[in-house]
N, C-alpha and C positions, 0 to 999 in steps of 0.2 A: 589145335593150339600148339605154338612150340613152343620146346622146355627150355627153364627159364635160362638153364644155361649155353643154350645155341641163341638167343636172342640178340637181336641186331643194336648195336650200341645207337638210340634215337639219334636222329639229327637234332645237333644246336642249331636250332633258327630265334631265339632269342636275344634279347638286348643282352644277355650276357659273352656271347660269341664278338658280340662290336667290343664288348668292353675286354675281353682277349686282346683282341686285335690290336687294340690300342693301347692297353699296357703294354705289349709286346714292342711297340715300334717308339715307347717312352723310353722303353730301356737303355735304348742305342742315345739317349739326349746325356748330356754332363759329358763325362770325358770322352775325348775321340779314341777313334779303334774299333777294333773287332769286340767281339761278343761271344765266348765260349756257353755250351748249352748250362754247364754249373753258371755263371755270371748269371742267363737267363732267370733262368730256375729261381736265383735268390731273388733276383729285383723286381718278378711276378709272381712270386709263388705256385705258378703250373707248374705239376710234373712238365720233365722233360718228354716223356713220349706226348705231350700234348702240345708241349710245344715245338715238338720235329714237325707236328701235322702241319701246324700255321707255318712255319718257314718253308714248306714245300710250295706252298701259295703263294706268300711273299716272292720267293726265288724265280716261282714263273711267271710271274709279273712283273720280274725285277725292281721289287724294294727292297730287297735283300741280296747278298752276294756271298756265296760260303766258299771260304779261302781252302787254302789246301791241307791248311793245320786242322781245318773242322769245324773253327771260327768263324762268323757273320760278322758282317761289315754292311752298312748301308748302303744301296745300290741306284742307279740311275735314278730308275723313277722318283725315291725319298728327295734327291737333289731336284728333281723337273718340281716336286712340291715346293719346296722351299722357295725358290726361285718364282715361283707362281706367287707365291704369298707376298713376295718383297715387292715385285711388281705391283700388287693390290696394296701396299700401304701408304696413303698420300698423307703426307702430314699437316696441310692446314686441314683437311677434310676429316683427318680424321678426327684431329683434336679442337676442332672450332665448337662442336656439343659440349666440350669439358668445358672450354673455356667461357661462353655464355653461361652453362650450367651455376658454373663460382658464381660470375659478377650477378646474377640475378638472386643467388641463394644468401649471398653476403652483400650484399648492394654498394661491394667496392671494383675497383677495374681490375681486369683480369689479363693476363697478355703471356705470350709464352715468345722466349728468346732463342734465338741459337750462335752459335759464335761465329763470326766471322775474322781472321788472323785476332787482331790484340782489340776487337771492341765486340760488344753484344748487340745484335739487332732482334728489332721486334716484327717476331714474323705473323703474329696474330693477336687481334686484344678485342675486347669487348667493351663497351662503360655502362655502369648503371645511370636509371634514368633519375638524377637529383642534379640538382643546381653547383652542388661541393663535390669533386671529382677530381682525380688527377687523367688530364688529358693525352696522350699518346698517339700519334699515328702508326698503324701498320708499315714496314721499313724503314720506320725510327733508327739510328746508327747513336750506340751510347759507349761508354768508357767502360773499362774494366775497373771502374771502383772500390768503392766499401756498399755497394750496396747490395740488396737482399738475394738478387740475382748476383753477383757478381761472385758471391761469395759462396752460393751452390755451383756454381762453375769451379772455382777454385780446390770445393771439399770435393766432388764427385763426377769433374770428368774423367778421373782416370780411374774409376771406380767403377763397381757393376750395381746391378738394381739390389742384389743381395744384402751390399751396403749399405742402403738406403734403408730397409727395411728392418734388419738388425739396428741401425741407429734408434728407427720408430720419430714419432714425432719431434723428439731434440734434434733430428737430421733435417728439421726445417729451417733456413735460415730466415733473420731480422734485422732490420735497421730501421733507424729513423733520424731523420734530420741530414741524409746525406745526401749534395749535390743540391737540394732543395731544403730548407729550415723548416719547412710546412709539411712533408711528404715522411710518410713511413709505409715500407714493405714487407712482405716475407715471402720467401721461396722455396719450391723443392724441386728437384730435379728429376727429369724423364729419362726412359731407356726405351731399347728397338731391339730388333733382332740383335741376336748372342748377347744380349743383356749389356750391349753398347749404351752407350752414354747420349741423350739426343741433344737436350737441352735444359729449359728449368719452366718449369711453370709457377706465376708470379703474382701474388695479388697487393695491391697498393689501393690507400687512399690517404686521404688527409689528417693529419694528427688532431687527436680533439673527434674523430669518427673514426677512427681507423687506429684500432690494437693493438699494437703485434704481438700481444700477451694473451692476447683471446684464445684461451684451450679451445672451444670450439668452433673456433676456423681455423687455427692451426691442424685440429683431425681432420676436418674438413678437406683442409689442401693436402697432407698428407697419403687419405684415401684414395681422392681424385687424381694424384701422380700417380701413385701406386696401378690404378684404374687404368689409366691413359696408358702406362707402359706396357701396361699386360695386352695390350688391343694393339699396338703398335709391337709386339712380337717379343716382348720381353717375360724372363720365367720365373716367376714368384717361387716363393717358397711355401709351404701351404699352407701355413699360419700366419703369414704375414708379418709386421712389426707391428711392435706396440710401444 
């Protein structure tokens, strides 16, 4: 048997070696730049000799790039990911579960917009199945109004997802009686990759069925953006809003 101090440090082959890994390559997210091993060190709390081990991996693989100052910088491969990911995000497909999801969970129509120059178009919608519904077609072309969509456009496209969720559900917008005297909406807005702005996701029905005071489809829609944008490549914050 040898003694215990010539013993070979085990191999990590457990799920904590993944989650190394990937704190590690967290770290390089938020501001651009390099990455000194103290920077490291704080934003994962591995020692530094453990985490020179990992970036000798990363560097022959090229997901990492160490400068001449000492610093790490994200390298080819991290970009060939990303670029893979954008490619795999299609936006009716990805948000058409959301959108079904609403109109079936609240039994109003559901539809998510995006902008085109000075008007909003409807690039996907759902309807519940009742008799009383606000009707829409998929590439609907609408006005920049006062309405529930027009008005998350307004507050949050030049905004990030971060705002959205520090607002919490008061970052939902409402209307009723615009464009239509019968119709009432409310909206919140989607983000994508770099926590870009996509567009709003929207639910409407008829006034006299349709709320827009309802706390619990306002949570509702605010979860469900929040949801949508994280899957379409946008970075929460890890509590969320409220």
């Amino acid at each position: 048997m040898k003694p215990a101090d010539k013993e070979a440090e085990p191999v990590d082959r457990s799920v904590a070696a993944v989650d190394r890994t990937l704190a590690l390559l967290e770290a390089f997210l938020g501001k651009p730049g390099g990455r000194s091993l103290s920077e490291l060190e704080e934003r994962t709390g591995l020692f530094k000799s453990v985490i020179l081990r990992y970036m000798l991996s990363f560097e022959a693989r090229g997901f990492v790039h160490k400068e001449p100052g000492g610093a790490y910088r994200l390298g080819v491969k991290a970009a060939q990911l990303g670029r893979a990911f954008e490619s795999s995000v299609e936006l009716v497909s990805t948000l058409r579960p959301f959108v079904e999801r609403l109109s079936e969970r609240t039994g109003s129509s559901a539809s998510v917009y995006v902008r085109d120059d000075d008007c909003r178009v409807c690039l996907l919608r759902a309807e519940p199945e009742r008799d009383v519904r606000v009707s829409i077609r998929a590439g609907t072309r609408r006005p920049m109004d006062k309405s529930a969509s027009s008005l998350a456009f307004r507050r949050f496209e030049r905004e990030t997802v971060q705002a959205f969720e520090a607002a919490g559900v008061a970052g939902v917008a409402s209307s009723a009686g615009v464009g239509d005297p019968l119709l009432a909406s409310m909206a919140a807005p989607l983000f994508g990759i770099d926590d870009a702005f996509v567009g709003v996701l929207t639910l409407s029905g008829v006034i006299g069925h349709f709320n827009v005071d309802d706390k619990r489809v306002r949570s509702l829609l605010f979860e469900e953006a929040l949801a949508a944008s994280a899957l379409l490549g946008a970075t929460l914050t890890e509590h969320g809003g409220n």
